[in-house]
N, C-alpha and C positions, 0 to 999 in steps of 0.2 A: 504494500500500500504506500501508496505516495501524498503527504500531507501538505499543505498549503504553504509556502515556504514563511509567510506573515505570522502567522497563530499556531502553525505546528499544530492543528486540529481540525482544520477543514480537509475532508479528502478529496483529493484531486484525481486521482486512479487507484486501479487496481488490479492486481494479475493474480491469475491462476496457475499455481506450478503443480510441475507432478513428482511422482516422489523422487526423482533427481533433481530436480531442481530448475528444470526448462521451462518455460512459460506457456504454456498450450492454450491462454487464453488473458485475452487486458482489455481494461473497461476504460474506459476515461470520463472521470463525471464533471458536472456541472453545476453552478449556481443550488450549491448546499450549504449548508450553516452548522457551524459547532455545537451542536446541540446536547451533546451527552458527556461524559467521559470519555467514556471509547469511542473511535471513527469506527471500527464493523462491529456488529454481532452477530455468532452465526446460533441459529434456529431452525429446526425442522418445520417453516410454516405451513408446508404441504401434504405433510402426516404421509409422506413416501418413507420411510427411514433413511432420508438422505439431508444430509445439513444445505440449508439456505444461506445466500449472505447478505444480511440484512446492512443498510448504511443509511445514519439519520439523514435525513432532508431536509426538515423546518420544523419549527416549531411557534405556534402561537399562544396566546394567556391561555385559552381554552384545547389544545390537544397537540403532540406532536406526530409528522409522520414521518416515516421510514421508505425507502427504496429497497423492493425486493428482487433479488436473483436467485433464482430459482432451479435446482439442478433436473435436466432434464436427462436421465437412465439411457435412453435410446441415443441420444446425440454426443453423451460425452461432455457434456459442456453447461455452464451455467448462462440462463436466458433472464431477460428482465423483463419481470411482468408489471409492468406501465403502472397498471392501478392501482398499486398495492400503497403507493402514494397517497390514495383519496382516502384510506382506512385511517381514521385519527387514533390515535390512544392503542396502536391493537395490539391486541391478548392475544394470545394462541389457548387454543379450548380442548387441549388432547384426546378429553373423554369423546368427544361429539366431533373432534376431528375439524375443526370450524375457527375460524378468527374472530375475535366479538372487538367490535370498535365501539366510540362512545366520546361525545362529546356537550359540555354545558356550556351554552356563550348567550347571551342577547336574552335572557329568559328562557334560551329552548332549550331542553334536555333531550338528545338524540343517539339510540343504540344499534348498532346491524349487527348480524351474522351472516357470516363469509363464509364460502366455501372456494378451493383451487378448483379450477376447470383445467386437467390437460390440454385437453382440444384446443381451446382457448388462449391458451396461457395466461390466464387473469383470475384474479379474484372476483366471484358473482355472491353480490348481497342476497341471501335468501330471506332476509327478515330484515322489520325496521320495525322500530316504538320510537315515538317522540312524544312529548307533549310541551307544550306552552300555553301560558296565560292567552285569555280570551281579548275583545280588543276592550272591552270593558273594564278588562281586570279582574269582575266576581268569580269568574270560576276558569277551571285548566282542563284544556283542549285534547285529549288524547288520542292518538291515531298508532295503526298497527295496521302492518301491509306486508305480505308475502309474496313470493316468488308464483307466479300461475302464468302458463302458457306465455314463457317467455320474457314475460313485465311483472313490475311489483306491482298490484293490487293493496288497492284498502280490503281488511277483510274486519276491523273492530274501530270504531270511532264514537268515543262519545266524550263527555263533561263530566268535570263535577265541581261542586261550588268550592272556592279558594277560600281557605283559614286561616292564609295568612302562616301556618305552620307546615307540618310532615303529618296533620291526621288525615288529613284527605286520603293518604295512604291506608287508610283504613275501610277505606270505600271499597265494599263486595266487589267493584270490577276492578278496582285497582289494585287490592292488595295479591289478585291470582297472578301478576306479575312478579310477585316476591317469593311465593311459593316453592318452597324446594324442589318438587318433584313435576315442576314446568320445566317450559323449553327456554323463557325467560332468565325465571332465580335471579332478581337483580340485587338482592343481599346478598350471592353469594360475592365471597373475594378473588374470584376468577373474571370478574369486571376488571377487578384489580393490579392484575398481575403483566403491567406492559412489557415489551421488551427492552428497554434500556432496566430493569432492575436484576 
């Protein structure tokens, strides 16, 4: 890896050696920011048992993301899957095989789950929750939309009256988002667990 000659922190490249030491593969990056301690981490985010190599991007008050490379088995070589950039916050979710991102900014609280597409070579949101305050302010807007035939659909949208507190989470449709044994669980601390940690 080759670090920014200014800050000794921004990466500039990177290469792939094999276990000689030849370089069978170099990336050259761009307009990234020191964002972490470390310039790579590597991560299995495609639950292949193969290590990724993850490199910060940016970060803003509300999330940071990551540039993902991706090793692809059949080619030999590691590909960069573009979007793994729009994922803020993300988690890697082993049990379900999934990235869960998640960010709070402007009032609105918003979470996906990712899944790798080979095919593709990207990450596809299967899932979203969001909510924000109404334009009123009494009450908070909640929406949940899934992956069908291609597009994300709404598949749950409703309100409920703002307290000013965290009871609203108490509300019959809202607290099934918290529930352990959903597809949600947003108590658990696998929201938690980015990859810079």
């Amino acid at each position: 890896m080759t670090l920014g000659a200014a800050d000794k922190k921004t990466p500039v490249s990177f290469s792939l050696l094999n276990s000689d030491g030849k370089e069978i593969q170099h990336f050259d990056l761009k307009d990234y920011q020191p964002i972490s301690e470390k310039p790579v981490y590597f991560a299995d985010v495609t639950f292949d048992g193969n290590c990724d190599v993850l490199i910060p991007y940016s970060r803003t008050a509300a999330a940071q993301h990551f540039s993902a490379f991706v090793w692809d088995a059949d080619a030999g070589r590691l590909k960069e899957a573009e979007n793994f950039e729009t994922l803020s916050n993300p988690a890697p979710d082993g049990e379900n095989k999934t990235i869960l991102s998640s960010f709070s900014a402007d009032k609105t609280t918003a979470y996906a789950i990712s899944k790798f597409e080979p095919a593709q070579n990207e990450f596809v949101v299967q899932k979203t929750l969001s909510y924000s305050p109404s334009s009123d302010g009494n009450s908070i807007v909640y929406k949940e939309e899934a992956l069908k035939d291609g597009k994300l659909q709404t598949v749950n949208e409703f309100t409920v009256k703002n307290s000013g507190d965290d009871s609203y989470k108490m509300d019959p449709k809202v607290s099934e988002y918290y529930k352990d044994n959903t597809t949600w669980n947003l108590n658990s601390d696998k929201w938690q667990k980015y990859m810079n940690q």
